[in-house]
C-alpha positions in Angstrom: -33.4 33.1 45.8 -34.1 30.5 48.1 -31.2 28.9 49.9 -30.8 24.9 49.8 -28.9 23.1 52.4 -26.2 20.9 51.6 -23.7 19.2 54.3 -20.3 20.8 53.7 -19.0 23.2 51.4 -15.8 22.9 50.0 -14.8 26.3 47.7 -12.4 25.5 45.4 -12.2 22.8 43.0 -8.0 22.5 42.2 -6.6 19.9 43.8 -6.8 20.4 47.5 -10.2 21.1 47.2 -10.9 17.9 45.3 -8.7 16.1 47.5 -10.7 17.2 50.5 -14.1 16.6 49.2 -12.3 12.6 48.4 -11.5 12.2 51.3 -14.8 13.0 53.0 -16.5 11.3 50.3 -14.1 8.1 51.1 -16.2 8.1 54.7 -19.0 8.9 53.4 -19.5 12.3 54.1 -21.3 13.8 50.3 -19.9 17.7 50.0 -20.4 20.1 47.3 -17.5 21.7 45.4 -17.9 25.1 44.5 -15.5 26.1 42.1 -15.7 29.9 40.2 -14.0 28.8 37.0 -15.7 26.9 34.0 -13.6 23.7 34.8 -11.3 22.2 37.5 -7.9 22.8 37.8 -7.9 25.8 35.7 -5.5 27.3 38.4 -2.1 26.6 39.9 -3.3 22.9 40.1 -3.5 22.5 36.1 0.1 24.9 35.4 2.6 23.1 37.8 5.2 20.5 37.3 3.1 17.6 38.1 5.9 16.1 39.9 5.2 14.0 43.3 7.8 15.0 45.9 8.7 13.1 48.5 9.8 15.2 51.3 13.5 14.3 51.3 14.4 18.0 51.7 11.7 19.6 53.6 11.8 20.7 57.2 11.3 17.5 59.8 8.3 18.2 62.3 6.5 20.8 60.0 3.0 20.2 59.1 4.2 20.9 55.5 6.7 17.9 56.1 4.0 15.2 57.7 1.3 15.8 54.5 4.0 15.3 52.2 4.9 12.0 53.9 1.4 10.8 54.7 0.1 11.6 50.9 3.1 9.4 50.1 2.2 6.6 52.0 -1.6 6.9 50.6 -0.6 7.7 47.2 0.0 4.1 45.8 -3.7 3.1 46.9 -5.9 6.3 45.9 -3.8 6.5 42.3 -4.6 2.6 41.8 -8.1 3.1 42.6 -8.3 6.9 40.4 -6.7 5.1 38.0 -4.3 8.0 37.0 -0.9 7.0 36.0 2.4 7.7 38.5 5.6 7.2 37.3 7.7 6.5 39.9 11.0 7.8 37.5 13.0 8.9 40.6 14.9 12.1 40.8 19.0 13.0 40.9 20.9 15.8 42.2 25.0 16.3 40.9 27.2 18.4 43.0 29.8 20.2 41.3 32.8 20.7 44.0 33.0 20.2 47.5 30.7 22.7 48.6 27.6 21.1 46.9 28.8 17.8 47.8 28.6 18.6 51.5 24.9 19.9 50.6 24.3 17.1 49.3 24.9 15.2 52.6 23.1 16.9 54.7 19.9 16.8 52.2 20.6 12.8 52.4 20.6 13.2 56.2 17.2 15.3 56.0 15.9 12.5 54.2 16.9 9.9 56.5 15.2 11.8 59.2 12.1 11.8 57.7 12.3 8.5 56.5 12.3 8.7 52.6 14.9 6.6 50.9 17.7 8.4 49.1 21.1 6.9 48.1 24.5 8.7 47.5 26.6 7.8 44.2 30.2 7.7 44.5 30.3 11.0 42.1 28.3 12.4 44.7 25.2 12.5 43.3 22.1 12.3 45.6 19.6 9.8 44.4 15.8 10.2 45.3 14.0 6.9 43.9 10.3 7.8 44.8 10.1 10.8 43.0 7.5 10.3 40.5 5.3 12.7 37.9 1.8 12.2 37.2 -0.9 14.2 34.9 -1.7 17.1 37.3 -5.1 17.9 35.6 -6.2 14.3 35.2 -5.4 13.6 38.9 -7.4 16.8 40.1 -10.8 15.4 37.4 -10.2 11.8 38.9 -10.7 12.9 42.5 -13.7 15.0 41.7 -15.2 11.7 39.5 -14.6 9.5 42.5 -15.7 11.9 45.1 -19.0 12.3 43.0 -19.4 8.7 43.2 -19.5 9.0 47.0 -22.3 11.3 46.9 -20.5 14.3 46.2 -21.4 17.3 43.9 -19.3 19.6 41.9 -20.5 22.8 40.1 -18.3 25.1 37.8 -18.7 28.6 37.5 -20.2 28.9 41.1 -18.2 31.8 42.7 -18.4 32.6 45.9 -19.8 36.2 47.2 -20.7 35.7 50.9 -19.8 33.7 53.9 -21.6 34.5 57.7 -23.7 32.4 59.8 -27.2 31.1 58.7 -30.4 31.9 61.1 -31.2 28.3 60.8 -28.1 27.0 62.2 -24.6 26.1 59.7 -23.7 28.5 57.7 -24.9 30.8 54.8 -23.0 31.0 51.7 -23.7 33.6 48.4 -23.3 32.8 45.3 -22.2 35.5 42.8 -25.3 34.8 40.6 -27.4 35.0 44.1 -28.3 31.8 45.3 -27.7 31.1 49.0 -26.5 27.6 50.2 -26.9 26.2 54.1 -24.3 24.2 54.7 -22.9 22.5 58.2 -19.5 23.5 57.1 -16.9 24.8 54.7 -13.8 24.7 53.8 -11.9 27.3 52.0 -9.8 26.0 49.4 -9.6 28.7 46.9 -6.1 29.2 46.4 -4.9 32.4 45.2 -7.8 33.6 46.8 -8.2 32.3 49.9 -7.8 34.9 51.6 -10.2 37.4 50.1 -12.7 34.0 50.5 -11.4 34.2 54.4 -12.2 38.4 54.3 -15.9 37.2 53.7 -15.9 35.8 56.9 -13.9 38.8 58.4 -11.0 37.5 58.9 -7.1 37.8 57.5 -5.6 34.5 58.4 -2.6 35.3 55.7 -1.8 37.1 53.1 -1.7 35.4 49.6 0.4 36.4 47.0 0.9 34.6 43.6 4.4 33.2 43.0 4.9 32.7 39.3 6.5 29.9 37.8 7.4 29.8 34.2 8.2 26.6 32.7 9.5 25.7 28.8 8.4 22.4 26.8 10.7 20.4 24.7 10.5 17.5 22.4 13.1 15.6 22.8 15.3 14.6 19.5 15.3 10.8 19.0 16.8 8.7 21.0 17.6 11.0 23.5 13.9 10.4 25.7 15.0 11.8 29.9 14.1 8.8 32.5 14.6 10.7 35.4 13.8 14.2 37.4 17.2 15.9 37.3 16.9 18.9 40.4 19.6 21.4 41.4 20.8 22.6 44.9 17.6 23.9 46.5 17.5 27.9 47.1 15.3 30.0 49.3 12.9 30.3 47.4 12.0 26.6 46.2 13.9 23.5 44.4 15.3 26.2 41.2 14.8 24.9 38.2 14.7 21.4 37.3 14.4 19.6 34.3 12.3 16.5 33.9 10.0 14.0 31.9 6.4 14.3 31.3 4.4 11.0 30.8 4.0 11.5 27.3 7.5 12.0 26.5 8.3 15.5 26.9 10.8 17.1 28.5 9.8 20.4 31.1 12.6 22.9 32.2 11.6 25.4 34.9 10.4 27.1 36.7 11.1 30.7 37.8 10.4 32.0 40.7 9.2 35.8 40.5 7.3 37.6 43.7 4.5 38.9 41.8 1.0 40.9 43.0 -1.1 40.2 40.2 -3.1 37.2 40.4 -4.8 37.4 36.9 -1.3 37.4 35.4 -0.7 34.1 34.4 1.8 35.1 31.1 5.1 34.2 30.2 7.4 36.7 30.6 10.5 37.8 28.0 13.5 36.8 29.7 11.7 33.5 31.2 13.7 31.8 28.1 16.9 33.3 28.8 16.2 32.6 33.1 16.0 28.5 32.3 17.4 27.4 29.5 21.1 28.0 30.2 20.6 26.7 34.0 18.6 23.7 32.5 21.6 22.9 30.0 23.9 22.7 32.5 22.6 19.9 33.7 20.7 18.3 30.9 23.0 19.2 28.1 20.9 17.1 25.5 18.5 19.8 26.0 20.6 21.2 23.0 19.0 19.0 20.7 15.6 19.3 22.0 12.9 21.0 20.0 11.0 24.5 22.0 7.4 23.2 21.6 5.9 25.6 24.5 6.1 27.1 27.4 3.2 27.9 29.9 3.5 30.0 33.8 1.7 29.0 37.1 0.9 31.2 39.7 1.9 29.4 43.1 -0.5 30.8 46.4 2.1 32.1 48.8 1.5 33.0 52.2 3.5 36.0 53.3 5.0 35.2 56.3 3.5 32.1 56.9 2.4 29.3 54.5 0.4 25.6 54.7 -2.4 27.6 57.0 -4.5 24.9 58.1 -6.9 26.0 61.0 -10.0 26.8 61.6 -12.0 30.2 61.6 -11.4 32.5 64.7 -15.4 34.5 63.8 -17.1 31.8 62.0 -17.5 28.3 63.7 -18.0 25.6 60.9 -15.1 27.1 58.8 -12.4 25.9 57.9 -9.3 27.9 56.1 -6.8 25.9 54.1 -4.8 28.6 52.8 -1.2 29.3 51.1 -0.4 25.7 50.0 2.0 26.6 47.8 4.5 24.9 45.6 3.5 21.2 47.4 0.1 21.4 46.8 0.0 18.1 44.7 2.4 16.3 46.9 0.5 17.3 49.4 -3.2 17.0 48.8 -4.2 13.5 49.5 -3.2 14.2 53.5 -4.6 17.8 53.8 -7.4 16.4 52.4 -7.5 13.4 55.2 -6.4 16.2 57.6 -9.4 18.5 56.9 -11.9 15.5 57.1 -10.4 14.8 60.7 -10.4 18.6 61.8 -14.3 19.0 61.1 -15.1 15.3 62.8 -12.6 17.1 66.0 -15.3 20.0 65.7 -18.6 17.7 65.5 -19.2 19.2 62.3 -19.4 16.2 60.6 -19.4 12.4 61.4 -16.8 10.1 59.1 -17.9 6.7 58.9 -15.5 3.7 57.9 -13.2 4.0 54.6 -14.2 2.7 52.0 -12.6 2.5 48.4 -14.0 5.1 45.7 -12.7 3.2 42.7 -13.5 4.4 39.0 -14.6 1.5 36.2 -11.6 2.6 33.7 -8.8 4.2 33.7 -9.3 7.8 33.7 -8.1 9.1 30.2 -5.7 12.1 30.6 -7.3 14.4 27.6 -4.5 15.4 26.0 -1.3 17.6 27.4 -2.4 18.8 30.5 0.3 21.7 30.5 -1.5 23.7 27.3 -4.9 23.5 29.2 -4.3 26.3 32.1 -2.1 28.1 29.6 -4.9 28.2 26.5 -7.3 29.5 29.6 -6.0 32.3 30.7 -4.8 33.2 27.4 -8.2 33.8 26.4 -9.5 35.5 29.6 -6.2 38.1 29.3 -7.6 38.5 24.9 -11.1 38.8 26.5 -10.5 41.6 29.0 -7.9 43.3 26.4 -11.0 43.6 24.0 
């Protein structure tokens, strides 16, 4: 099959992938998304929390640490102009005894070092005002819709097969069904598997592994709606689970946080129940009362070793790998996106002219609880492959 050229490639449509082809699209650079699912966000983008973080508790100086920051500063503009709804409900951690009080403090000092506002109750509660959730899925379609109305293209169900260097200059990628695009550049945004996209171009930047996340879904019972994020004392492995607000009312306890090799494993595990709900009672004991409407697992792409691998190819100039953005992914996106964009204009790979605003006509509608979306999807692809 013939190849056509197009000007960058990014593979992956969740929401970093989106995100980057915004943000080139915002300086009007057009790039086509290649996504190998029948829809966006079908990943870890569409089964998360769909809360905004802040950075108050990450690590000052990382590169982790500066996206989180600088998607927080853009956020406020790009959401306006996406028209997805943010709730800015803010976010609160209770100590119980000195111990957690004094971790308390020293998160409040984190966050003063990089900048984000936090205040401490005289319980000694940590208080985290810019904490906000949003419709993951809608926010992923929204960038993608805008980006498309830069120039960009998306197609579904385009999986990539091979990745080298084109005879005619750019690169050459393979479609599974055997089409061949020319491109100037890509970037590698597939997520879980980034790094087998990264082992076309032989290369093993990092090692990704899926870290699931199970999560349950409550009504609450009347009266009794949650306003705010509610987050425990952080552990090495992530935040632990917190319990929070959806924007259509519901109320989200989770997740778990299981080191897991199976990337097509996206169900929810027996003792997930038993692993949340007494942690999530503890400190949301209206949960009680609450109604079990559903519950739903993401698969997180964690580097081992190493995560937030941002750099460019060592055997294929033009290519980019943004692998292993794990849990921050959606905190995250709007900067690696803006990072990405800068990195190929370093590399002469493409040329970014001035911003300009992407705005959509309406509001984009959110279709619907995003959280059963992911879930019905991969509970039909694990029926299909049983059969």
């Amino acid at each position: 099959m013939a190849a056509s050229q197009q000007s960058v490639a990014v593979i992956g449509g969740g929401v970093v992938g989106c995100a980057t082809a915004h943000a080139l699209a915002r300086r009007g650079v057009a790039a086509v998304v290649l996504e190998a699912e029948p829809g966006l966000a079908l990943g870890a983008s569409g089964a998360n929390s769909g809360i905004l973080h802040t950075g108050f508790d990450s690590e000052p100086g990382e590169l982790e640490t500066r996206l989180i920051l600088r998607s927080a500063a853009l956020r406020g503009e790009v959401s306006a102009e996406l028209g997805v709804p943010v709730w800015r409900c803010g976010a609160r951690l209770l100590p119980s005894g000195d111990e957690e009080r004094a971790v308390v403090m020293r998160l409040a000092a984190n966050a003063n070092v990089n900048g984000v506002e936090t205040h401490v109750g005289a319980d000694g509660s940590l208080t985290v005002p810019g904490e906000a959730v949003t419709d993951p899925v809608a926010f992923v379609k929204a960038l993608a819709q805008a980006a498309e109305l830069g120039g960009a293209t998306v197609r579904l169900g385009a999986r990539v097969s091979g990745l080298g260097k084109s005879p005619a200059g750019g690169l050459s990628l393979e479609l599974h069904s055997g089409e061949r695009l020319r491109v100037a550049a890509a970037v590698n945004c597939a997520g879980l598997y980034a790094d087998e996209v990264a082992r076309l171009a032989g290369e093993d930047p990092v090692e990704v592994y899926p870290r699931k996340g199970e999560f349950l879904v409550f009504a609450p019972a009347q009266g009794e709606q949650l306003s705010e994020i509610l987050l425990p004392l952080p552990s090495a492995l992530g935040k632990g689970v917190l319990v929070f607000p959806t924007l259509a009312g519901e109320i989200i306890a989770g997740p778990t946080a299981r080191e897991r090799d199976d990337k097509r494993d996206w169900s929810v595990e027996a003792d997930a129940r038993e692993l949340i709900i007494s942690r999530a009672k503890l400190m949301y004991p209206a949960l009680e009362r609450a109604e079990l409407i559903g519950a739903y697992a993401g698969l997180r792409p964690a580097g081992r070793e190493r995560n937030y691998v941002i750099e460019s190819s060592r055997t294929l100039a033009g290519l980019i790998h943004v692998a292993a953005i794990r849990s921050t992914g959606l905190s995250g996106s709007l900067a690696i996106g803006e990072h990405v964009a800068g990195m190929l204009a370093a590399e002469g790979l493409v040329e970014l002219g001035a911003m300009r605003s992407l705005a959509l006509s309406a509001p984009f509608p959110p279709g619907g609880a995003w959280w059963q979306r992911a879930a019905g999807h991969h509970s039909l692809q694990s029926r299909e492959g049983a059969a």
